[in-house]
N, C-alpha and C positions, 0 to 999 in steps of 0.2 A: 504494500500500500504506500503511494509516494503522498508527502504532503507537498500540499501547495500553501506558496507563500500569499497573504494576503497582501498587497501593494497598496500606496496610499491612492492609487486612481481606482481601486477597486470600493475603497471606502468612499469619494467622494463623489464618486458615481452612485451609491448604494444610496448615501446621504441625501444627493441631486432628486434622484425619485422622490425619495420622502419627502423632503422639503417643497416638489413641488404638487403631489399631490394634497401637502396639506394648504398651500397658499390658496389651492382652487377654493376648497372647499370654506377657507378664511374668509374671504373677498364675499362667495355666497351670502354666508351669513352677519357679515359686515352690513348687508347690503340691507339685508330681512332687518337686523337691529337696529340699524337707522333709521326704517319704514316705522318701526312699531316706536321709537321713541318719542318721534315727531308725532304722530299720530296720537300717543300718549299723551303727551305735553298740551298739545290743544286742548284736550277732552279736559285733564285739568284747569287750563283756564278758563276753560267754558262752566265749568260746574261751579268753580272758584268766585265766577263775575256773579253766577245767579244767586249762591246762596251771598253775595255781598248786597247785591241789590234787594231781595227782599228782607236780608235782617235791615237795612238800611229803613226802608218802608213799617217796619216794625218799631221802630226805636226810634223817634221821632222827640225829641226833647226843645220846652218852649221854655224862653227866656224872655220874664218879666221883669220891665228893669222901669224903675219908680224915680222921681225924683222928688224930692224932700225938701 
């Protein structure tokens, strides 16, 4: 049984694969997370404005001011 020597072009070709199958699939979900964050973001400011506006309508304070 003869061994074979591992060479540094054997590793950073081995390495090359990986590295670029994982960038595909990076970039994918780079892509999805940025969709949902945005889309997140809004939905909070939108919930954010309504419930300001009607506690706003609720809580209504009047200021009598007298002079003496």
């Amino acid at each position: 049984m003869a061994q074979q020597r591992i060479t540094r072009e054997d590793l950073e070709a081995k390495f090359g694969e990986i590295q670029g199958g994982l960038q595909g699939k990076l970039n994918d979900k780079k892509q999805t997370l940025m969709t949902v964050a945005t889309v997140g973001g809004i939905v909070l400011l939108l919930i954010f404005f309504l419930l300001g506006k009607r506690s706003g309508k609720k809580k209504t304070t009047f200021v009598e001011i007298r002079r003496v």
